[in-house]
N, C-alpha and C positions, 0 to 999 in steps of 0.2 A: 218213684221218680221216673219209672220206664214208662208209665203212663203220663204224666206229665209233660214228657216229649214228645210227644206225638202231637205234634201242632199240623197235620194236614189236613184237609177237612175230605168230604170225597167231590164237593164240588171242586178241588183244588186238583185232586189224582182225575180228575174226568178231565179237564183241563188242561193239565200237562199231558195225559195221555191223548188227546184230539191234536196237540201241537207239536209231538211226534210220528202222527200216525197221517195224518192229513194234509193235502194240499189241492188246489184249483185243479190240476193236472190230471190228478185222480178222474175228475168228471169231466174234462174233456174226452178224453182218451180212451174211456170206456163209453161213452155215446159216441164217438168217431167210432168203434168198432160192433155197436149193438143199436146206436139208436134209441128212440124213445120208448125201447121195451126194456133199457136197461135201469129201467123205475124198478121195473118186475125184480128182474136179476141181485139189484142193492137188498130191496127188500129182505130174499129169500136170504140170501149170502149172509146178511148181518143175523137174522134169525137162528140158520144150522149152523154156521159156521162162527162168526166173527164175536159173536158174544160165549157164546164156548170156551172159543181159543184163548181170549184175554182172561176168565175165570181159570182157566189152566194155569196160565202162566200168575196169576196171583196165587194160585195155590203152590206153587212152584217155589216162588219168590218169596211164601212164607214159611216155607221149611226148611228150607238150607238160606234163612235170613242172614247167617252171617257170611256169603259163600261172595266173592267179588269177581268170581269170572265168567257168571251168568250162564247161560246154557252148559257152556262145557263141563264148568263144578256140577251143573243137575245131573250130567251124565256121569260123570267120575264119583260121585257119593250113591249114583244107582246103579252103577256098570263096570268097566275097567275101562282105565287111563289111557286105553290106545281108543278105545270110542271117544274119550272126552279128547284126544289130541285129534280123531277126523272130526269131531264136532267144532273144534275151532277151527280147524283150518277149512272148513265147511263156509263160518260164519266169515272170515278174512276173505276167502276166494269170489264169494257171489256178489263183491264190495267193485271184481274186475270191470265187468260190462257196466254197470251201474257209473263207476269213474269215469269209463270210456264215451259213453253220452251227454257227460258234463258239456264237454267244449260244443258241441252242436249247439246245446243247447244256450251258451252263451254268446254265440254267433247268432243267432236266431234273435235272442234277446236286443242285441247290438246295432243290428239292422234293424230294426223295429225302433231305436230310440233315435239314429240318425237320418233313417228314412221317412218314417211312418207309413211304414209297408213291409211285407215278406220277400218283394224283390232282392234284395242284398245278396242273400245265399242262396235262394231260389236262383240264382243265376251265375252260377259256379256252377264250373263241371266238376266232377267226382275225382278227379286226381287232383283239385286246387284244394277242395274242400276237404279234403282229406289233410291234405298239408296243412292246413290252415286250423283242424281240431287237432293234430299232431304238435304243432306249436305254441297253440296254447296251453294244450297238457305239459308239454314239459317246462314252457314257463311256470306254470302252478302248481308243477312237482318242485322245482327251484325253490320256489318263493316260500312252499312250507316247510322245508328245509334250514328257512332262516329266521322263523318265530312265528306264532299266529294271534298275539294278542288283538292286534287289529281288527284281524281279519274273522276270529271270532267275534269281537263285538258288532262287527258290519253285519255278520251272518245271522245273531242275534235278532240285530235290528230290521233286518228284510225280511228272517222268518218271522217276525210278529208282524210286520207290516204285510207280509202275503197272506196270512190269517184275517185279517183284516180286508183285505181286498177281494178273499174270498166268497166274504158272507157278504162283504158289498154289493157285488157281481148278482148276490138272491136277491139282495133288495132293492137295487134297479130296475133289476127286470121284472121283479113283482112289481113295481109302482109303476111300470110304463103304461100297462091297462088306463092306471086311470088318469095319466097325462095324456094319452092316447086315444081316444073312444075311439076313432075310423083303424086301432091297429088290425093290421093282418097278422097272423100268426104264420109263419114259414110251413109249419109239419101240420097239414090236414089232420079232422076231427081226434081233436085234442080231449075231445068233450066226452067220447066214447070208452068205455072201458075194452074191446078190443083193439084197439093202437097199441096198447098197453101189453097184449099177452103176446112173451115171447114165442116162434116156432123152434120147436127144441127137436131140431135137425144136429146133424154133424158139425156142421159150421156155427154153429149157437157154441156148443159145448167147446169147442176150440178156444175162443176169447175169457172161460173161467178165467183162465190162469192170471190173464191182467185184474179181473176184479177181485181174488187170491192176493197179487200182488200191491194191489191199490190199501187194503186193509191190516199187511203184516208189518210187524211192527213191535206187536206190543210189549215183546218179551224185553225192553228195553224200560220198562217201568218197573220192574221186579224188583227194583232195590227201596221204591216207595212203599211197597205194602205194607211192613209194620209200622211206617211210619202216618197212615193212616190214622186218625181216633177211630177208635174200637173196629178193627179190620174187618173182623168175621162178618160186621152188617155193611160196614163204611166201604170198605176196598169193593164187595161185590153190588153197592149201590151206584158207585162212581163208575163203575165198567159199564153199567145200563146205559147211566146217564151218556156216557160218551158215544156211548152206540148209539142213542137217539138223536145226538148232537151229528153227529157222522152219519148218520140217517137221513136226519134233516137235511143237512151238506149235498149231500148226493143225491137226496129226491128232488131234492127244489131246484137245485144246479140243473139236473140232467132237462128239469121241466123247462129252466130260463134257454137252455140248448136249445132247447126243441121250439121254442117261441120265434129264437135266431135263425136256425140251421133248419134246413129239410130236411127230416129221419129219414125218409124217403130217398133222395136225392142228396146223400153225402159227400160234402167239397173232400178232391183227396187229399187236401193241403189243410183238415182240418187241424189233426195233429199237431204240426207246425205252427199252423197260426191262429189254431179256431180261437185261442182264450184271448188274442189279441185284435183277433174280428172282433168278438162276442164286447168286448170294451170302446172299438171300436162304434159299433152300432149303437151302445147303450149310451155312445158320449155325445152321438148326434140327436139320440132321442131328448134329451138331459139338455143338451145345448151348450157341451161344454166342450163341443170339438175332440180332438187327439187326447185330451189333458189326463185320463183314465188309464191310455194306453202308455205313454211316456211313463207315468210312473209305475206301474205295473211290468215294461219294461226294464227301467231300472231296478225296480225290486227282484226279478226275474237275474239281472246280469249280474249285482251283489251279490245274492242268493245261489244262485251256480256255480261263481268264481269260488262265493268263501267255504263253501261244503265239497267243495273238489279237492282245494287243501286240506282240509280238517280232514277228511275222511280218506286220504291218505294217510296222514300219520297217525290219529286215535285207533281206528284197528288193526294198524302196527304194534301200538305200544303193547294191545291187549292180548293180541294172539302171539307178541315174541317174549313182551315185558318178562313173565313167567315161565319163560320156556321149560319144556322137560330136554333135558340133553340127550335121554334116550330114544327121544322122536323129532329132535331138529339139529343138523347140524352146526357147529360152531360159528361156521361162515354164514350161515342163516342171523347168527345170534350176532354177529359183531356191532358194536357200537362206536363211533369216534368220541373224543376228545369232549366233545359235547354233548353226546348221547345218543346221537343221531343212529339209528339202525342204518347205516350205511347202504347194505346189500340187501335188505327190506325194499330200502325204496329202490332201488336198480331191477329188482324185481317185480316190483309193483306197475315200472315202468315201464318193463320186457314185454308184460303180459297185455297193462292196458294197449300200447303201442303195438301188438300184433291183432288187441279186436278193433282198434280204431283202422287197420290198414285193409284188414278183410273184405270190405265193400268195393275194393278196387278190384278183386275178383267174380262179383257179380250183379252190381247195386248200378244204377247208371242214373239216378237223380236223385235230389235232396229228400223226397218226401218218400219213397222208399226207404231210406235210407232211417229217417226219425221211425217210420212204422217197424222194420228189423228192430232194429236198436230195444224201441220199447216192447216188441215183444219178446227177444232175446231175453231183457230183464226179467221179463215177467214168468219165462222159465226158468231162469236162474236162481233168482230169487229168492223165490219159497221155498226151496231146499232144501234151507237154512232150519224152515219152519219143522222140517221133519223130526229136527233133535228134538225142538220142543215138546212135541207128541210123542216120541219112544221116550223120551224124559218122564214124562205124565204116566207112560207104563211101565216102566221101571217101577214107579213109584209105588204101583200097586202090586208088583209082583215083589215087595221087601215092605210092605204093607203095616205091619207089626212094628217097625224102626221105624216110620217115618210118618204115623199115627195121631203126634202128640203138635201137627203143626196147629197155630194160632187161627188162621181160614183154613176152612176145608169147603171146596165147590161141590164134589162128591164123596159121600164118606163109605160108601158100601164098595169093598175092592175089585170086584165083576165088574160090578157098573161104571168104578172109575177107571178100568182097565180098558173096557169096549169105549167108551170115550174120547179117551185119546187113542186107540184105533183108526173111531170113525174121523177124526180131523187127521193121520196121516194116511188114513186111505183118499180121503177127498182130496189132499192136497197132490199125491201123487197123482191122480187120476189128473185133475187140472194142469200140472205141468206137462205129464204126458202127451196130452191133447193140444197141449196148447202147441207142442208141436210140428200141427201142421200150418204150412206158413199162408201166412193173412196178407196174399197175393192171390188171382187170376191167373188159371196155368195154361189156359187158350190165348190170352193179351201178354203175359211175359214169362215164358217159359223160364227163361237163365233166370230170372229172379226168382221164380217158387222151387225152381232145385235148388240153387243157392240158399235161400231161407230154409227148407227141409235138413239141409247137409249139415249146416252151420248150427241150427237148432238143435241137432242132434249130436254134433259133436265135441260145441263147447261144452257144453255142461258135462258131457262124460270125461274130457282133456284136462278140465277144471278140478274135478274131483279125483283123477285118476293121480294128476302132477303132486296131490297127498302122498298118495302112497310112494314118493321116491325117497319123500325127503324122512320115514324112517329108518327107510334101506340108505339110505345115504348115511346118517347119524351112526347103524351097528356097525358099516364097514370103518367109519372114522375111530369107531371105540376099539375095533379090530388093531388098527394099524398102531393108537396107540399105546397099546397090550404091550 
């Protein structure tokens, strides 16, 4: 019967795993900071790293298959429970800056569907605009506070329609050649295989951390493995497949960039608005006017709004639902009347609202302001990713218990111990780097101190505000002794 159920196929697990892990943005963002050498970059990444990681984490997800709290069960069944309570509140805290760039981003969206332009917010100063992502967050802290069925199926709906808009976006721009015969291609010899090799300078290796960031994810498929037909071949066929799919995405994406955009001569407002340029130009090539960017817009403002709520209150549920009492205290845990985590979300709202306000102390335009932000995340971020990897060694240091799972990606304990290793040594190394901030310190001084300080001290602040809330919890057990 346990085989009987297993109705997913692996072109099903490549699938949901491409529509968790992927988005348009992905390849803007990293050719806004590499250019047409970040062909090279996808490639190597997906190769050492990105197919690695996701066989980890299926092998992960098939050993402790019946474990529902996902990274942090991996480290509590291989560790102790005070690392599985920093591995969650690891996995809640890097959710901050990530919230914090929603409303940008739905501003951005916003003026693009009423303007058909980036003017909108491009023309705000730094104290409105601030106000103005401050207000929308705490309305879409509000509003998921008072249900999200809606708002899930909107966000449903836009995340399959921005998958769809994604792989559109290749094939427009692959077919404009041949609507096109007199095209110019914007990024000189295309045709050359040096365009293509990055300089792996100091300033190369700083931007890792966003193409780190652009692929992590996966450990959110873990609960599909056994449900996989026959896992052992099915789960690690489906991981290729998606990697090739996510290959695809990003090679041919980053190529349609480069047909748009100058590698050479990078708009600094790509970020912002390159995916709505990039639609733009393809709707004139096409003949279809704006009609690309409007919807693509819309899909963008549904898609921001309903994942700004959702993603407030799901990794609330997940990181408080089960709380241990001996590492959260009570007032952490409270719920109302309805269930609501109460002082969850007050806190969720303390912290987004103090990285939404931080730009007022060094950021002085919009397009700044989207490049911090997304690289903020993209140190933040991968963190997360760290558990996953001490997870994966754990595993080989209790080697003998944990033997008999269903997949195994490496079955020799050295070999799968150095493994995951090597994905938390590269992953630390990329945040690390990543660093240093992706500003000009001759053109805006306050800005590359400001990116430097802030890079460096959310994520240490972030991680650090863990460790109160144990000491918070024994003094509570204390008092009520």
């Amino acid at each position: 019967m346990e085989k009987d159920s297993k109705q997913i196929s692996w072109l099903m697990i490549a699938l949901i795993a491409f529509n968790i892990t992927w988005s348009l943005g992905n390849v803007v963002n990293n050719f806004a900071q590499q250019g047409i050498v970040v062909i090279t970059s996808w490639i190597v990444l997906l190769i050492i790293y990105f197919v690695p990681y996701t066989l980890m984490v299926g092998q992960l997800g098939s050993t402790f298959k019946d474990s529902e709290g996902g990274v942090s069960d991996w480290i509590k069944h291989t560790s102790t429970k005070q690392l599985a309570f920093f591995a969650a509140w690891t996995y809640w805290v890097v959710q901050i800056p990530y919230l914090a760039q929603k409303p940008q981003s739905i501003l951005i969206a916003l003026g693009w569907i009423i303007q058909g332009n980036g003017e909108f917010v491009g023309s705000l100063s730094m104290p409105v605009l601030v106000a103005l992502c401050l207000f929308t967050f705490v309305l879409l802290l509000y509003i998921s506070t008072k249900g999200l069925q809606a708002l899930k199926f909107l966000g449903t709906l836009a995340g399959s329609t921005m998958l769809i808009m994604s792989v559109l976006f290749i094939l427009l721009a692959a077919g404009v050649p041949f609507i096109k015969s007199d095209l110019q291609l914007a990024t000189a010899n295309m045709d050359q295989v040096s365009t293509y090799i990055p300089k792996f300078d100091f300033s190369y290796f700083t931007t890792i951390a966003l193409l780190v960031f652009s692929v992590g994810g996966a450990e959110a498929i873990s609960p599909y493995v056994n449900k996989v037909k026959n896992p052992a071949k099915g789960f690690p066929k489906g991981m290729i497949a998606m990697a090739i799919i996510i290959g695809a995405c990003a090679i041919f994406g980053s190529f349609a960039m480069a047909m748009i955009f100058d590698s050479n001569h990078i708009p600094g407002d790509l970020m912002r608005n390159g995916a709505y340029q990039a639609f733009a130009v393809l709707g004139q090539h096409w003949g279809i006017g704006n009609f690309l960017v409007t919807i693509y817009g819309l899909t963008q403002f549904i898609g921001q709004a309903s994942t700004l709520a959702i993603c407030i209150d799901a990794p609330l549920q997940i990181f408080l639902g089960s709380a241990d009492e001996d590492f959260i205290p009570s007032w952490l845990r409270k719920r109302t009347k309805s269930g609501m985590l109460i002082n969850g979300y007050l806190l969720t709202g303390v912290l987004v609202g103090i990285i939404i306000i931080l730009p007022l102390f060094g950021l002085k335009e919009i397009d700044g302001l989207v490049v911090w932000m997304t690289n903020l995340n993209a140190i933040v971020s991968p963190l997360c990713f760290l558990w996953v990897f001490l997870a994966y060694m754990f595993l080989y240091r209790h080697w003998d218990s944990f033997k008999n799972a269903e997949y195994k990606f490496v079955k020799r304990p050295l070999l799968g111990f150095l493994v995951g290793a090597w994905g938390f040594a590269f992953t630390a190394f990329a945040c690390i780097l990543g660093m240093a901030p992706q500003v000009d310190f001759a053109t805006h001084p306050t800005e590359w101190w400001f990116s430097l300080a802030t890079n460096i001290i959310t994520p240490i602040a972030l991680l650090a505000l863990g460790l109160l809330l144990p000491w918070a919890a024994q003094r509570e057990k204390k008092k009520q002794a």
